[in-house]
N, C-alpha and C positions, 0 to 999 in steps of 0.2 A: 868592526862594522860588518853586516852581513851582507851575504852577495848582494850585486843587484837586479832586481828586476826591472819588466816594464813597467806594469803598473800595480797600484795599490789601491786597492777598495774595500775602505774600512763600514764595517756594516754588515750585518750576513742578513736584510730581511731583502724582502718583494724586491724592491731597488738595486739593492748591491749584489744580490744575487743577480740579475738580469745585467747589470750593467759590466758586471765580471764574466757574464757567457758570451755578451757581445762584445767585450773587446777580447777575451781567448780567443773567437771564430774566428777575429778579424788578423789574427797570428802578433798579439801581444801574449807578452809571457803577464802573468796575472797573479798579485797573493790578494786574499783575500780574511782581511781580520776581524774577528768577533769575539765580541769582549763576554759572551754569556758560554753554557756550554752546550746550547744548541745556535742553529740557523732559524731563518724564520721571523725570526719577530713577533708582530702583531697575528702575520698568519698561521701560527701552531697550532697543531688538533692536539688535544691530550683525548686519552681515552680512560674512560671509566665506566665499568661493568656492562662492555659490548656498547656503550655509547661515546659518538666524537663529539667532542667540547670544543667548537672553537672560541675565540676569547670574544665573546657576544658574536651577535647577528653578523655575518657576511652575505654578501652576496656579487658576484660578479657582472657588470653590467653587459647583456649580448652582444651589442656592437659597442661598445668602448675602445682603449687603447691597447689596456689589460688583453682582453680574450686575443685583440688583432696579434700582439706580439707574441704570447703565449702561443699561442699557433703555430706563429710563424718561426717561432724556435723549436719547435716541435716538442712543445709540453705536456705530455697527456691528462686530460679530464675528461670527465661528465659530469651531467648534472641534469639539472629539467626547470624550466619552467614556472614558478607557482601560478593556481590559478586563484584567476583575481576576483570571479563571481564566488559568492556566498560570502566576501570579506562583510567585515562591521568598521563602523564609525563608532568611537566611544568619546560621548557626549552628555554631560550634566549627568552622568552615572550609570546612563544609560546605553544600551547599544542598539546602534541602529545602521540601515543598509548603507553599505560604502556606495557612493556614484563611482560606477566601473564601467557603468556602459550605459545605454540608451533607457532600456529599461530597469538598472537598477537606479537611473537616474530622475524616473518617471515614479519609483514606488517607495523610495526613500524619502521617512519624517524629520530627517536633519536638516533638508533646506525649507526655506518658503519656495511658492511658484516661481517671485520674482529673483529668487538664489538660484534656479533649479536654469531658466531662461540664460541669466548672466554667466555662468557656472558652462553653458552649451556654447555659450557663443565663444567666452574667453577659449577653451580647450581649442574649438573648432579651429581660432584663427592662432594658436599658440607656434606654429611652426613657422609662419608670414613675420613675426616678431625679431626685430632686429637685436639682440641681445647686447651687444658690441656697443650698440648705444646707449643701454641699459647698465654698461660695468661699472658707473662711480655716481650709481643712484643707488639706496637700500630697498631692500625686502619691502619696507614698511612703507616707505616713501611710493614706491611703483603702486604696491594694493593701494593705498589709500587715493593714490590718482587715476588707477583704471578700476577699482570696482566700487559700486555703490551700496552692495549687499553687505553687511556686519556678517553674515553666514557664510558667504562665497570668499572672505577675506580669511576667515578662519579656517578653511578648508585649503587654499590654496597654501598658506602659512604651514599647516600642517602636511600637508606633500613635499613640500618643499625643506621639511623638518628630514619624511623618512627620507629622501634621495639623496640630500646632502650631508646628513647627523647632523648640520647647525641647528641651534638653538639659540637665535640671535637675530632676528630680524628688522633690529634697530641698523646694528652693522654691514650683514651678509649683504654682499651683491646682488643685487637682482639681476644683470648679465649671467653671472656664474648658475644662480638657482634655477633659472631659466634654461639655462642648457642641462643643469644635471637633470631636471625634470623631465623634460624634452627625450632625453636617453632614458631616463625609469621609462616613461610611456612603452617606450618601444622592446622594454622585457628585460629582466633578470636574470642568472643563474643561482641555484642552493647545488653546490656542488656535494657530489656523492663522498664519501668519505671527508667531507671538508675540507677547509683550503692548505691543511700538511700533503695533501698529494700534489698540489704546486711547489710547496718547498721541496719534497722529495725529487720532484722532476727536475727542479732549476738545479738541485743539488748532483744530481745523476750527470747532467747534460753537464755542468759547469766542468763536474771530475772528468770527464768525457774529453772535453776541450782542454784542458791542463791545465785548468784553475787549480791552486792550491788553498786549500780552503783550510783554514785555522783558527781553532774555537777556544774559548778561555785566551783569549790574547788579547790582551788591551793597548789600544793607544792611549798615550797619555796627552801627545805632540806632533803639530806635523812640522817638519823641517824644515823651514822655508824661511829665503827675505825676500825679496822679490819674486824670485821662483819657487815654489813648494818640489823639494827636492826627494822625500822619504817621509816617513814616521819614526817617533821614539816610542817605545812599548816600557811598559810598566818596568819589566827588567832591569831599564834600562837600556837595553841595547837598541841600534839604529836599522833601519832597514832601507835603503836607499832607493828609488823610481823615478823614472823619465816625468809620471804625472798620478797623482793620489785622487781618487775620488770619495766624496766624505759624503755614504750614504747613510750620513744619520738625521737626528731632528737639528733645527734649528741653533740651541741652543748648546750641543754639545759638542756641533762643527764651530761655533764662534769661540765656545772653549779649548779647542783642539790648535785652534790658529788665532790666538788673542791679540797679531796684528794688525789681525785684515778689519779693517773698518766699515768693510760691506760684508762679510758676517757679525758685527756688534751689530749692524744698524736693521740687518735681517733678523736678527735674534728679535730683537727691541720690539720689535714691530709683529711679531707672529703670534696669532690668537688661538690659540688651540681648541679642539672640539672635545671637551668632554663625554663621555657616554656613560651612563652607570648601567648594568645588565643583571640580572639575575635570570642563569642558565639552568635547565631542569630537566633531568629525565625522569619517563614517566611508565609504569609497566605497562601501563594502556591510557589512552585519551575519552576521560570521560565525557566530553562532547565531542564528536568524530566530529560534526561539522564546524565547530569554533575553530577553524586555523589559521583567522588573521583578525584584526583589531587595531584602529589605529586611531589613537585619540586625539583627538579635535579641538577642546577647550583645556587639555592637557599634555604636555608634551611623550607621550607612551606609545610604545609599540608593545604590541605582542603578537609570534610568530609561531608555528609547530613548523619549524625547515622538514622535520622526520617526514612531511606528511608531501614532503616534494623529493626530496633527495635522501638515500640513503646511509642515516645518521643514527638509524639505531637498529635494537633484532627484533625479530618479528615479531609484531604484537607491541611493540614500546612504541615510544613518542620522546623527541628531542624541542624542548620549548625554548624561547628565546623573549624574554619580556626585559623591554631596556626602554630607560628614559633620557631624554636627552638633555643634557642641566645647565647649558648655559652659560654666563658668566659668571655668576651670581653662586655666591656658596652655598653650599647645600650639605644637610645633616644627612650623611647616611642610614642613619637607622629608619629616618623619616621615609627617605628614598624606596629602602628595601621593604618597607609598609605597605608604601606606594602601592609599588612592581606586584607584590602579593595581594592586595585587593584585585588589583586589573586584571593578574592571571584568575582569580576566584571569578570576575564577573564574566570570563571567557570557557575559563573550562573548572565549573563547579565543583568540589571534591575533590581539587588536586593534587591538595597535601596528603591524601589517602594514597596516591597509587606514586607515591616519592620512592625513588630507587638512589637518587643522589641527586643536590644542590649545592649551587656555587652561586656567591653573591659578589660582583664586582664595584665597589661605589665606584671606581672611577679609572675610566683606562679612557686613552686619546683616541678617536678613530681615525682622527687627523692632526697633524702636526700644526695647520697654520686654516684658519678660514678664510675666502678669499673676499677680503672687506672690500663693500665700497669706497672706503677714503685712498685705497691701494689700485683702482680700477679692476678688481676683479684677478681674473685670469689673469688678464693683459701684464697686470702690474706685476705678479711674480720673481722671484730673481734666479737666478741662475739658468745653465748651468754652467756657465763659467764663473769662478771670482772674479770679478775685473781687475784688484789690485794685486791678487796674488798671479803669477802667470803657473801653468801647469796645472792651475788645480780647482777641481770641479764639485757641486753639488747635487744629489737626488734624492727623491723622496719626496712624498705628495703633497710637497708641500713648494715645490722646483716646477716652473717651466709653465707654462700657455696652454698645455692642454690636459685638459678630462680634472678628475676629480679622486679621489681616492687611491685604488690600489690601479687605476687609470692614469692616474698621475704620477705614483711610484715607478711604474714602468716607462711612459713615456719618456718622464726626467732621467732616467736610466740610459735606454738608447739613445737618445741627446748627448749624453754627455760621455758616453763611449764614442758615437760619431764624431764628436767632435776631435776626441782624442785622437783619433785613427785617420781623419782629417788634417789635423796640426802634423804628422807624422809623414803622412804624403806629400804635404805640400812642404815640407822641412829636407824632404826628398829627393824632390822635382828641378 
């Protein structure tokens, strides 16, 4: 049996990085295990030919949980902004002015007058909106009772598509989309170099604090009958800890501890967000002004990040066209057809100035969607296991607040606090 330590956080992405700096700081000794042979996760930049690839569209939200903690651990980025005048609406094939503001909301043929009126008021009173009341109603259920426009419903559907990546509006919460929207309004980051300079940082800062951080190491088991005592590694051998935290997805924490009956029943119940991307670099951007697109009566995005944040070399262009698929199966090849029409109707001639392409049918942006039948946010689990004692979960798919890699984090310091809590008051 190997030494012991304090704690164990198996997972090297967003989460388990965070959650392993903040219980080091907090003066836990800390190993941390990953089964691949990098850190990171979902957030890895690969680079290819002077271009960073991250695994489809990111983007950080500016007041989230993500940037507040990142800070406050002293993670270094930049990034900037996109600007949101000159976007398009991509509708019945065509493209036409995104409403982004007063007047693009005055000179855009995607609404009627009487979408364009409903469309001012809804936005105007969208912050007075009690969401909380809203967490165990759907997407579809809220539009269909407060809007009367077919145009204004399909618009807000598709906002609510980019901010959250669901593709679900039978299920999604409208508590939830209400708030992730609410934070899109209020601005994004396309970070410079992509989101591996957060992995690099958390990874810096973790060695820093005396995380041991170890790659190619698999769990196979966490140790536990009532208390979650250690992990067993592929090896076989045991690794022993005061308290393990399991920042993986759903499904491979309920496999890790096939006692615990509130990871089955978390498992059971988590809807994942598919995303299919097809990523592009481009020696130049045949329409400079095409850099955003977001379709309307189809679930697409397409983005040039290059053209906000530093993602490729001068003179290129870094594109990002992903659709978001739903529950409902989907033929890739069909998908990747898609993706390539919509970039052709954004930026003409694109296959000409191809430097390198990557097609993803399908990567999760999220682990779990936050359904109405679950209440939203509210209903989430962790990050304690209830039945197991000592042992915790994160990932954004854990805990009451934010969304995304907002929620990776927060579920993070949650369940390092708590840890560092249980310890004090174990203490006292």
């Amino acid at each position: 049996m190997e030494p012991q330590g304090d704690v164990i956080v198996v997972g090297g992405g967003l989460a388990g990085l965070t959650a392993a700096l903040e219980l080091a700081r907090g003066g836990r000794g800390v190993r941390l295990f990953e089964k691949s042979d990098t850190l990171g996760g979902r957030a890895v930049t690969r680079r290819e030919a002077g271009f960073a690839f991250n695994v489809g569209p990111h983007a950080l939200f500016r007041h989230g949980h993500a940037r507040v903690i990142l800070e406050e651990l002293g993670i270094p980025f930049t990034g900037a902004v996109p600007a949101v005048s000159g976007s398009y609406a991509l509708a019945q094939g065509r493209l036409e002015t995104l409403p982004a503001g007063f007047l693009s909301l005055l000179a855009t043929g995607l609404l009627s007058l009487p979408a364009k009126l409903e469309l001012s008021r809804l936005l105007a009173g969208l912050g007075a909106v009690d969401a909380r009341a809203l967490d165990g109603v759907s997407v579809k259920e809220w539009l269909a009772r407060r809007l009367s426009q077919a145009g204004t419903r399909a618009l807000l559907e598709a906002l609510f598509r980019l901010t959250t990546y669901v593709n679900d509006p039978d299920r999604l919460s409208a508590g939830a989309a209400i708030d992730q929207l609410r934070a899109g309004l209020r601005g994004v980051l396309y970070l410079d170099g992509g989101w591996q300079t957060l992995v690099d940082g958390l990874r810096q800062a973790a060695l820093a604090a005396g995380v041991r951080l170890l790659t190619r190491a698999q769990v196979t088991a966490v140790e536990h009958g009532v208390s979650a005592g250690g992990v067993r590694l592929a090896d076989g051998s045991v690794c022993t800890a005061g308290a393990v935290v399991l920042a993986t997805d759903p499904t491979t924490a309920a496999a890790l501890a096939p006692r615990s009956a509130s990871l089955a029943s978390w498992a059971a119940q988590a809807a994942p967000v598919p995303v299919a991307s097809l990523d592009v670099a481009l020696a130049h951007l045949p329409r400079p002004r095409g850099r955003f697109a977001l379709g309307v009566d189809v679930p697409l995005y397409v983005s040039v990040h290059s053209a906000t944040a530093r993602l490729a070399p001068p003179g290129g262009a870094l594109v990002h066209a992903a659709r978001y698929l739903g529950p409902e199966p989907q033929d890739s090849d069909a998908v990747e057809r898609e993706l390539e029409a919509a970039l052709e109707r954004v930026q003409p001639g694109w296959r000409r100035a191809v430097v390198h392409r990557r097609f993803l049918p399908r990567v999760l942006a999220a682990q779990a969607t936050p359904l109405a039948s679950q209440r939203g946010l509210t209903g989430r689990p962790g990050p304690a296991v209830p039945d197991v004692a000592h042992l915790y979960v994160a990932g954004d798919w854990v805990g009451g607040q934010g969304q995304l890699a907002d929620a990776a984090c927060a579920s993070a310091r949650s369940a390092a606090r708590a840890i560092l809590s249980a310890r004090r008051t174990a203490a006292a």
